[in-house]
C-alpha positions as CSV (number, residue, x, y, z in Angstrom):
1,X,0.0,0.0,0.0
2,X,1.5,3.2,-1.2
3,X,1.0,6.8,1.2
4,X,0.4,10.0,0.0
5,X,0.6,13.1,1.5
6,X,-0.7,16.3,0.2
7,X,-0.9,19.8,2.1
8,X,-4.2,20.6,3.7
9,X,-4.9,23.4,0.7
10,X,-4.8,20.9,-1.9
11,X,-6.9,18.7,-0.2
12,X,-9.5,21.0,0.0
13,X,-9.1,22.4,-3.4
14,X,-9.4,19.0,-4.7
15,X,-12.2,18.7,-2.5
16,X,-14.2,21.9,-3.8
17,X,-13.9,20.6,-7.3
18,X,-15.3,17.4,-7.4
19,X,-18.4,19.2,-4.9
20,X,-19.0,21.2,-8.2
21,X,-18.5,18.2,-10.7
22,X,-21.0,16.3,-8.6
23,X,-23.7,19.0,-8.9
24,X,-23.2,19.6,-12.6
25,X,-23.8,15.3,-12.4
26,X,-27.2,16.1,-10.6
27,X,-28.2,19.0,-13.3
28,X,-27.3,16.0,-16.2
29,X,-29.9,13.8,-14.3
30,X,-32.5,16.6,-14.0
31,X,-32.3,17.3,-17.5
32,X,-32.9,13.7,-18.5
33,X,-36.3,14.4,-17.1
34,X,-36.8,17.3,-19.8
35,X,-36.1,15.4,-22.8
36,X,-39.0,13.1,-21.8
37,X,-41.1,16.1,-22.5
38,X,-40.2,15.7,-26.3
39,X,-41.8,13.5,-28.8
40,X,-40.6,12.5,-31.9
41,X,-43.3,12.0,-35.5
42,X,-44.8,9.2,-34.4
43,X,-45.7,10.2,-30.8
44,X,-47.1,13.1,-32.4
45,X,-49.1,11.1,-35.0
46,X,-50.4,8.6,-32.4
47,X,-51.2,11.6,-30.3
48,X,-53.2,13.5,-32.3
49,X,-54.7,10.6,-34.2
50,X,-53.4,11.9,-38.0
51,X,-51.1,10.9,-40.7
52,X,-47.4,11.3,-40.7
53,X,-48.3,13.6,-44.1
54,X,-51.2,15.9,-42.3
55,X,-48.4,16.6,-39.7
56,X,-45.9,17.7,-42.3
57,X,-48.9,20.2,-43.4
58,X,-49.1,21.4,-40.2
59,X,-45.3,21.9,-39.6
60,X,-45.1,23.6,-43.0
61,X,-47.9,26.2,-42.2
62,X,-46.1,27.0,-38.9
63,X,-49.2,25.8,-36.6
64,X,-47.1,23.3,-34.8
65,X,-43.7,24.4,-33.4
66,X,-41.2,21.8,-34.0
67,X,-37.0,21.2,-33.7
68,X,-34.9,19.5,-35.4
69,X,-31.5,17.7,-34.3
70,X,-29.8,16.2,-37.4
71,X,-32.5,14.8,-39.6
72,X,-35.0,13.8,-36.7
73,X,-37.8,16.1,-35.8
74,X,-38.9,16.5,-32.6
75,X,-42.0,18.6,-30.8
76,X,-42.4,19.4,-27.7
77,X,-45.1,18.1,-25.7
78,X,-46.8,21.0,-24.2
79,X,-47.0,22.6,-27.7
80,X,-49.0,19.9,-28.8
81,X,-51.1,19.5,-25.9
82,X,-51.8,23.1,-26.4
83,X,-53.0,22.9,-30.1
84,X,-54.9,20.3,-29.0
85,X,-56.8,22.2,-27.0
86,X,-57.2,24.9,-29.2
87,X,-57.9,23.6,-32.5
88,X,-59.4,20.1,-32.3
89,X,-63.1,19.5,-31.8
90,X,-64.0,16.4,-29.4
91,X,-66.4,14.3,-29.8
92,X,-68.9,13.4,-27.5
93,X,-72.0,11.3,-26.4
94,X,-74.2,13.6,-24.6
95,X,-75.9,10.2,-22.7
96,X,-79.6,11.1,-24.7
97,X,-78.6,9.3,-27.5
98,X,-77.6,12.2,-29.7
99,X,-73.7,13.4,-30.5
100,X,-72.3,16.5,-30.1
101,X,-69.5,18.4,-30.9
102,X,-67.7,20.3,-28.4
């Protein structure tokens, strides 16, 4: 077993610098949390119940907000939960037999 000595101001140096390495670590994990909030075409499609084209339309009209890292597209979830609301009719059974649109 080998012994090393170092002086006290070194130590703590050393120390102070791996304190701030470990709290850039717990930012990383905190982050990972906020990509989970993305969806990629498909998740949108599956989403929204449409076509991989009428999403395209809807990108190219500037409706939906999108990004795009390399060749992948991705939305983020709160924008399209928010379109949602806005612009899609539900349907629903009003419990008399008759449908209505909301």
């Amino acid at each position: 077993m080998e012994i090393v000595n170092i002086e006290a101001s070194a130590f703590m140096e050393m120390n102070n610098i791996l304190f701030k390495i470990e709290k850039q670590l717990k930012g990383l994990n905190s982050s990972k949390s906020e990509l989970k909030e993305w969806l990629d075409n498909q998740d949108v499609c599956i989403l929204m119940n449409i076509s991989d084209r009428k999403l395209l339309s809807l990108r190219q009209k500037g409706l939906i907000s999108f990004s795009r890292i390399d060749r992948k597209v991705y939305y983020k979830k709160e924008d399209i939960l928010n379109y949602m609301r806005r612009n899609l009719k539900t349907y629903t059974n009003n419990g008399n037999g008759t449908d209505g649109i909301e």
